[in-house]
N, C-alpha and C positions, 0 to 999 in steps of 0.2 A: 629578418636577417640583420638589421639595421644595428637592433637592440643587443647582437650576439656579438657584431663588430665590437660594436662601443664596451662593452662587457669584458671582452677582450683586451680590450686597449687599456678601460680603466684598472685591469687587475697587471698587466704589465708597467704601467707607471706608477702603480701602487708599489708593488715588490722592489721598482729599482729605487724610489723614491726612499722606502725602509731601508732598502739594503747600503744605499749611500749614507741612509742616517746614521745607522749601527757601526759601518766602518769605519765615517771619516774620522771620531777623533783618533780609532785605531791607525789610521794614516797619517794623519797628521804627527801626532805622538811619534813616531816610527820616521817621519822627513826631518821634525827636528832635532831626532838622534843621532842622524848623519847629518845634520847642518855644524859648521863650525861655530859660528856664530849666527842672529838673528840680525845679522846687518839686510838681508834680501828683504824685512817689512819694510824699509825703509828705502827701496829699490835700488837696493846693491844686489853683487850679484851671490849667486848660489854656490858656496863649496863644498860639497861634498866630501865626509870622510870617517872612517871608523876610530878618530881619534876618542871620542867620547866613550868609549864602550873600552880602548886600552886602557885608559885614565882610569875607569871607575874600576876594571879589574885589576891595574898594576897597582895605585895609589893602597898601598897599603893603609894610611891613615885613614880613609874613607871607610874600611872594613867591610866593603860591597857582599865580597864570597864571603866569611861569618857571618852576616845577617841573613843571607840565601840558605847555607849550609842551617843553621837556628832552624829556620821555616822550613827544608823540607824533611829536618828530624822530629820536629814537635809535630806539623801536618800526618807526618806519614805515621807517624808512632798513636795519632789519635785517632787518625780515619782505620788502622786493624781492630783497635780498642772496640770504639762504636760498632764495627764489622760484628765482634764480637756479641756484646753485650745487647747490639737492638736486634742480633741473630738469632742468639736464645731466649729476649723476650718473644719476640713475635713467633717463634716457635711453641712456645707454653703461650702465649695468647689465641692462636690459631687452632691450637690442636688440644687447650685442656678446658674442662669448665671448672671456672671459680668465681667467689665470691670479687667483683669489682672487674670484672674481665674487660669491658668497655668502658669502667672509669677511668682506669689508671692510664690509661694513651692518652685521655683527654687531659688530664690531668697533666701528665707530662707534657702535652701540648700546651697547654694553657700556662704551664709554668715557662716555659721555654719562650716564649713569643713576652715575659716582661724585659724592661728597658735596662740592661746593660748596666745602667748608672746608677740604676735603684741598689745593685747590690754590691757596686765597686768597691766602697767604702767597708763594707762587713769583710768583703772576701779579702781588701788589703791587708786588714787587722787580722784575719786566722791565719794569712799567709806571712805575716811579720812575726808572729806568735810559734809560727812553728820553722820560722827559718826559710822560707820556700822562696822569699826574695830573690827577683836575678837569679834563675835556675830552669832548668825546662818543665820540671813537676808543677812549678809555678802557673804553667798554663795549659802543661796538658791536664792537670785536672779538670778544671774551669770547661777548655773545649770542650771534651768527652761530657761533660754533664750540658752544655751549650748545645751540642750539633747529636746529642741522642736519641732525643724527640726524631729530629728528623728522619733521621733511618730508621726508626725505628716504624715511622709509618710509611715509606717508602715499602719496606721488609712484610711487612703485616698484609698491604694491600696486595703482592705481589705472592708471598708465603699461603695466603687465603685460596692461593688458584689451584695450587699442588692438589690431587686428588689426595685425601684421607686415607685410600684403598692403599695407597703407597707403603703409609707407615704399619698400615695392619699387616700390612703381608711380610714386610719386615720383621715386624715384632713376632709373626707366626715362624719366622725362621732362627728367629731367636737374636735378633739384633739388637741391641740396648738402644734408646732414645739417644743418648750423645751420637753414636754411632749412626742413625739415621739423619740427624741433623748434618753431620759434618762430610757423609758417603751420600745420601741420595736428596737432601732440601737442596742444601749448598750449589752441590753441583748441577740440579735443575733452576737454579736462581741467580746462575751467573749475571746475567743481565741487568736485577736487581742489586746486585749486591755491588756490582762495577760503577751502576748509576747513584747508591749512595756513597761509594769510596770517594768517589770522583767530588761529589756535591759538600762533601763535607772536608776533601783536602781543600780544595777552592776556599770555602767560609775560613777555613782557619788562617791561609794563604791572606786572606784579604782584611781579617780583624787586626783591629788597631789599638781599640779602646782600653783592655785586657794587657795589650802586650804592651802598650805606655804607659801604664800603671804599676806592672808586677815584676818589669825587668829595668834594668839602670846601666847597661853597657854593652859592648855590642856581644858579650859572651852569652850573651841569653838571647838578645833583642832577635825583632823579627825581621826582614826585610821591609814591611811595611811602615815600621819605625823608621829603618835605616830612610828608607826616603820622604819621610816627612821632616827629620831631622835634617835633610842633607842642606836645606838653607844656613841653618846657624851653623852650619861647619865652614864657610866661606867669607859668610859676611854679604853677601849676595847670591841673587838667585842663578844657576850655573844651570839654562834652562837645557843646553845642549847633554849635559852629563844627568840631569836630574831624569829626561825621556828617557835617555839611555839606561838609566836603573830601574825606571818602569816598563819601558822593553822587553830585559832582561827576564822580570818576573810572567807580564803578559803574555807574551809572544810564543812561547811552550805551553802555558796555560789552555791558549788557542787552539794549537796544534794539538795538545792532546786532548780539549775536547770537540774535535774535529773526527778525529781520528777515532774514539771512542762514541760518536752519535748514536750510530746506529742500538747499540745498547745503551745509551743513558736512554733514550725516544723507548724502547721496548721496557726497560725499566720502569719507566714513569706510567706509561702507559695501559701496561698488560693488565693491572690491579684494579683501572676504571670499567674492563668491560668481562661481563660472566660470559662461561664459556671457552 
């Protein structure tokens, strides 16, 4: 009984031990965006105030909403893309035999997992060559070939469960393949497909490297440019408005994948186990 206690115990101060690790800088980040200033390190006292979060929304020069408004039209315009295109691969991977049927995911895998940097350079020069400079095609290309892989095996492992009988009896009814894809896969792989939209608005949400390279003003930029750049707009660091800009983008992030767990968890999940 000794061992069940202690077992006990150690898995409750395990979990709060995580679970404080995981939040605090989220709390922190989130106290210094109501702090006015950071006079309380230096044991002054604590003012609290939503001034940090007016500022970075009214202060037009800062351009806070155009870096946001950037991010959730290039994100959302690349995570239907992907929806798409790793919909219909894993569809024809799943359901046809051909030649290279288990290369080509690896492959794209394997492609997808090189360093960013390796190909920044080539991709500035085709992007400068054909004008895509400062534009949103500028990066929703780039994403959608970035975050494809992933869905696409997300989709595959997930797609792989669908019984076969499904589509035959379709096809015996006279249904075209687009038509079963988008009336009876889709709609039985909601889960799947919510837990790649979600994984791959985030990745695009959160890329930097890409979007400080292939955009030059906040008409294109991303939010995550706008707050890296937000030091050289001042002249110092403005730590009170800079959380508040990461707030801004975090804080909904959270919430929505909060809110959508329980299908990202079945998502992820369903494709590791037969049956």
């Amino acid at each position: 009984m000794k061992e069940v206690y202690v077992k006990k115990i150690l898995i409750v101060v395990g979990t709060i031990f995580f679970t404080l690790f995981v939040l605090a800088p989220v709390i922190w980040m989130l106290f210094v965006s109501l702090t006015k200033d950071l006079g309380f390190l230096q044991g002054g006292g604590v003012n609290l105030t939503l001034s940090n979060y007016v500022n970075i929304i009214s202060n037009k020069n800062l351009h806070m909403l155009d870096y946001l408004k950037n991010s959730i039209i290039i994100s959302t315009t690349v995570s239907f893309l992907v929806i798409i295109i790793a919909g219909f691969g894993a569809y024809a991977i799943t359901r046809f035999n051909f030649p290279g049927k288990f290369t080509i995911p690896l492959m794209m895998l394997a492609i997808s997992i090189f360093p960013q940097i390796s190909i920044a350079g080539y991709l500035f020069k085709i992007e400068s060559n054909l004008r895509l400079i400062n534009t949103y095609p500028a990066l929703i290309f780039p994403y959608t070939a970035w975050t494809a892989p992933l869905a696409l095996w997300i989709l595959i492992s997930y797609f792989s469960q669908i019984p076969r009988e499904l589509d035959e009896a379709a096809l015996v009814d006279g249904a075209s393949r687009k038509n079963i894809l988008l009336k009876i896969i889709f709609p039985l792989s909601t889960p799947g497909l919510i837990s790649a939209f979600l994984i791959v608005f985030i990745a695009c949400i959160n890329e930097l490297l890409f979007a400080l390279l292939l955009t030059t003003d906040y008409r294109a930029q991303t939010i995550s440019v706008g707050i890296t750049l937000f030091q050289g707009l001042h002249g110092e660091i403005p730590w009170g408005e800079l959380m508040a800009s990461a707030s801004l983008v975090t804080v909904p992030l959270i919430i929505l994948t909060l809110f959508l767990q329980k299908y990202i968890i079945s998502g992820l999940t369903r494709g590791g186990v037969k049956g």
